[in-house]
N, C-alpha and C positions, 0 to 999 in steps of 0.2 A: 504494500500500500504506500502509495505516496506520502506526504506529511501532511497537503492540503485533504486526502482521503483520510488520511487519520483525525483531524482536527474537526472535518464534517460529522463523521463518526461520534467523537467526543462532542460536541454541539448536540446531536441528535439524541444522544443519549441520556441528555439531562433535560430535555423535553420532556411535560408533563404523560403517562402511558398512552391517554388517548390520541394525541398528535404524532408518539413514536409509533402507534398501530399505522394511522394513518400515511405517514412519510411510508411505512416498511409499506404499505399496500400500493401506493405509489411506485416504489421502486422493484414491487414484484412481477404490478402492472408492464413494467418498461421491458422486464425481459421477456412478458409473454405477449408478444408482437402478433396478430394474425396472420396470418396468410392470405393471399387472393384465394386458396383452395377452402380455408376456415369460413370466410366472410360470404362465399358461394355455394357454401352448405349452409350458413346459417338462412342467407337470403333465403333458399329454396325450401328452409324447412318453415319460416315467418310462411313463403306464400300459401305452401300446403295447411298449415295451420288457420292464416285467414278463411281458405277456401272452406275446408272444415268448419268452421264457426256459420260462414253464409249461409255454407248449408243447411244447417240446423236452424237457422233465422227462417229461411224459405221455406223447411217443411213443417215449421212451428212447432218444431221441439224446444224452441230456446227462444226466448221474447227480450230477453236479453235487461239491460236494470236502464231506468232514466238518468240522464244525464246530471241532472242535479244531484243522484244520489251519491252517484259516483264521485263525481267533484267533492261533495261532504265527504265521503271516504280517503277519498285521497286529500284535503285538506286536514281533518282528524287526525291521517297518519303523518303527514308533514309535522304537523304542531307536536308532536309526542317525542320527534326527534330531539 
């Protein structure tokens, strides 16, 4: 390790737990880079899944929730953060 990699290291480490989660999640992030093969499977599994979901809308097996509800759901779990 370098001295400036050591002295970041020592920095980081005196960082309160939750920020040193965070930096090490960032930096685990960094190494795990996709691939154009990763991000072409994911796309195609989102489409097969949206498709999936239509369907079920279409043959009114799933009425699916209102929009409002959802927003209060996702604002709820936003605030608890």
């Amino acid at each position: 390790m370098t001295s400036r990699t050591q002295e970041l290291l020592r920095e980081a480490l005196a960082l309160p737990a939750e920020e040193r989660a965070d930096v090490a999640a960032e930096l685990l992030a960094s190494l795990e880079e996709p691939t154009l093969a990763d991000e072409t499977a994911a796309e195609g599994a989102w489409a097969q899944e949206i498709e999936r979901r239509a369907r079920r809308v279409i043959a009114g097996e799933s009425a699916g929730d209102p929009w409002e509800d959802v927003r209060k759901r996702i604002a709820h779990g936003l605030a608890r953060r």
